[in-house]
N, C-alpha and C positions, 0 to 999 in steps of 0.2 A: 504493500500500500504506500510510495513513495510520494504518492501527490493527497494522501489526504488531507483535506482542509486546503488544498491548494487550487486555486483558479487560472484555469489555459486556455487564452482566446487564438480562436485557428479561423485561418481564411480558405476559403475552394474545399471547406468541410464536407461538404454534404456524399461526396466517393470518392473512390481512391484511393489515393495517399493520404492525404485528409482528412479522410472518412475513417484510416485505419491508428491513425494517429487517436483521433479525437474517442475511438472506442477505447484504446489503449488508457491513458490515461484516468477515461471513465472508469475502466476496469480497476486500477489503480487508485481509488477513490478521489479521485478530481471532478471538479465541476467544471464541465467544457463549456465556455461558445462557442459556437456554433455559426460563422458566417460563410452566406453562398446565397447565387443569382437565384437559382431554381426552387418555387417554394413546395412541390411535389416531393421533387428528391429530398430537399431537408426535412420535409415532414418524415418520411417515411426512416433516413437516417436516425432523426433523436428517437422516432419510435422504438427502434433498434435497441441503442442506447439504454432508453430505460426500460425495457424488457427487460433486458438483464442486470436489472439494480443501479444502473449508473446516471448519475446527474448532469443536465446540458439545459441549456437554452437555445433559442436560433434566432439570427437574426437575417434579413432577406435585404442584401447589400452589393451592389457592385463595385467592387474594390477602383474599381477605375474612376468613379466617382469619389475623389478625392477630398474636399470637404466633408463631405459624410462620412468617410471611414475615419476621418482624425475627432469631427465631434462625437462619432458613438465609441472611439477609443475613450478620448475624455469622458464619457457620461459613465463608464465605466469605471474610471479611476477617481470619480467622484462618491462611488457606493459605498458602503461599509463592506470590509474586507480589503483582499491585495488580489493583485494583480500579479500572478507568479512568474505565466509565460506567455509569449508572442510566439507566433509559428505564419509564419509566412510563406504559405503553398501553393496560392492562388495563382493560375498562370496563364499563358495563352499561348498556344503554338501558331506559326506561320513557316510552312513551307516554300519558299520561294527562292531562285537566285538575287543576287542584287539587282540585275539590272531590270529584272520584273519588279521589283519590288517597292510600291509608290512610297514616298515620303508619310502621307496618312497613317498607312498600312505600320511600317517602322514604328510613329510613334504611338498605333494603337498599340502594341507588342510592348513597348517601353513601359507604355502607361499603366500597364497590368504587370506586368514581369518585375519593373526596377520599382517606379512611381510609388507605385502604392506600399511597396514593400518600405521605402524613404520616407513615407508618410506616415504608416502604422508607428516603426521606428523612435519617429520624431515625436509622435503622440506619446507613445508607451515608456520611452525612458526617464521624463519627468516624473511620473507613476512610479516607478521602479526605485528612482534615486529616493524618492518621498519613502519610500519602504524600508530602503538598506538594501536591496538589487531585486534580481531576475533574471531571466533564462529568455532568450531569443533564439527561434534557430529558423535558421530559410531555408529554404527547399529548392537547391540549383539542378544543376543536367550536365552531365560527360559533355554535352553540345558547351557547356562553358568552358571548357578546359580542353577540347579536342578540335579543332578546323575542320568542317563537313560541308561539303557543298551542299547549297539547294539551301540555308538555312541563315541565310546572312541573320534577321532580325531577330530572330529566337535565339541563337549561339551568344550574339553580342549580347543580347541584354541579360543571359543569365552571366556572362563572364560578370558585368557590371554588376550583379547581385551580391556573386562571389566576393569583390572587392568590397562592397558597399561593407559586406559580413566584417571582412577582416578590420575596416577604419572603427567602426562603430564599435567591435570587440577591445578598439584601442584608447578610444572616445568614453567608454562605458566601465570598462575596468578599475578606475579608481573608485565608484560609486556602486563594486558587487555586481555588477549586472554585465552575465557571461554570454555573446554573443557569436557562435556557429553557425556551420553550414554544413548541408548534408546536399551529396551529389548522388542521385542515383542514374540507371541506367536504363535501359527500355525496361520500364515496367508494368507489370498485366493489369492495367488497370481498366473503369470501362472507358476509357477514349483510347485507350492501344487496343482494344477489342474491337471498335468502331471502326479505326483506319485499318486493321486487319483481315476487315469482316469477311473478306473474300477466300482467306484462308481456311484450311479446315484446323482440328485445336491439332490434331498429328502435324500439320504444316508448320504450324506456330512453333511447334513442341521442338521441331526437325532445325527449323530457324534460330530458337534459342542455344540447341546444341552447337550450333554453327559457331555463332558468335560468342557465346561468355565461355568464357574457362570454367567454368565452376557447371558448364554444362545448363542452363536452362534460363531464361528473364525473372527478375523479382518480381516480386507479388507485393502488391502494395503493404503487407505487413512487413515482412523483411524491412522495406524504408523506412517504414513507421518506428520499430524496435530500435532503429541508430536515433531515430530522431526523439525519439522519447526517453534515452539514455541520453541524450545530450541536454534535455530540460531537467532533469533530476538532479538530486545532489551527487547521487554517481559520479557525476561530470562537474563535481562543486571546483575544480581548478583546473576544467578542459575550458578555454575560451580563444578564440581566433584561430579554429580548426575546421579543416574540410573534411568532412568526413567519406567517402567514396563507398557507396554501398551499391554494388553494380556486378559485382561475383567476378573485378578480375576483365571486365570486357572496355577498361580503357587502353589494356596494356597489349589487347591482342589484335593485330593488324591482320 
């Protein structure tokens, strides 16, 4: 029970990565938020959730909407209690080369990927410092750290995530408040199920072995387990670390 009594607000909650995180935790007796666009899927997430005993709320926000995500961070760290951890997972993919790729397009990518994450951040660590710290952890991509064609605007902005991690773990350190990053690699989430849809799961399965050493893609728990070791006191003097949870498939060409 590492998070009991502790409170962890998460972005791009409602599946995935964020959906596996925010169970995690719950499981752990933490009380999640719960933010994402989709008010079906969040519904049916926190149902999850508290099925099985654990505590959440939701909120129905588009991170890209930037004013709004800093005053409902604020309204948050106005309540009784703390504000333990930030998890910054919310993201957007764009497939494209450069020179397809309109300037709009770019900064919609930005606005979701870095923006919002600079935003949350900017909100969260005056909360944090008011407490004695906290735990922040973003949620980047091997495309941060790896050159892939076809990917200009998605690559950059999680590289930019990655760093934003490392200043802010630098910025934030004297005030207790430990700031990481966790990288993962294709993982089975449902929007790599969506852009795969064509394959069968043997295809998929065939695919994974191709590429990761460790033989197969993550499952959004796999990321979720680093990333929830890195909010804990586990990780009480891990801060300005990447963490690489990918099984191994950034090293093999």
């Amino acid at each position: 029970m590492r998070f009991a009594g502790k409170t962890v607000l998460i972005t791009g909650a409602s599946e995935g990565i964020g959906f596996a995180i925010a169970e995690g935790v719950a499981c752990e007796g933490g009380h999640v938020i719960m933010l994402a666009r989709r008010p079906e899927v969040l519904d049916e997430a926190m149902a999850t959730i508290r099925a099985a005993g654990g505590s959440c709320e939701g909120k129905i926000l588009d991170v890209a909407d930037h004013a709004v995500l800093a005053d409902f961070i604020a309204e948050v760290g106005r309540r009784p209690g703390r504000l333990d951890g930030l998890v910054n997972n919310a993201f957007k993919s764009l497939q494209k080369e450069i020179g397809d790729t309109t300037l709009e397009e770019w900064r919609g990518v930005f606005a979701v990927n870095v923006d919002s994450a600079f935003v949350a951040i900017q909100a969260a660590m005056p909360i944090m410092r008011a407490q004695g710290g906290g735990a922040i952890v973003n949620i980047a991509s091997v495309s941060g750290v790896r050159a892939r064609p076809g990917s200009s605007a998605y690559s950059a902005s999680k590289a930019a995530l990655i760093h934003l991690g490392a200043i802010a773990a630098v910025e934030g350190g004297a005030h207790k408040i430990r700031v990481n990053t966790v990288i993962p690699g294709a993982t089975t989430t449902a929007a790599f199920k969506r852009t795969f849809s064509g394959l069968t799961p043997a295809q998929q399965a065939a695919l994974g072995e191709g590429q990761v050493p460790l033989g197969r893609f993550a499952t959004p728990e796999d990321v979720a387990k680093a990333a929830i070791f890195l909010l804990s006191d586990d990780a009480g003097f891990i801060t300005g670390a990447e963490l690489r949870a990918e099984g191994g498939a950034f090293w093999k060409r």
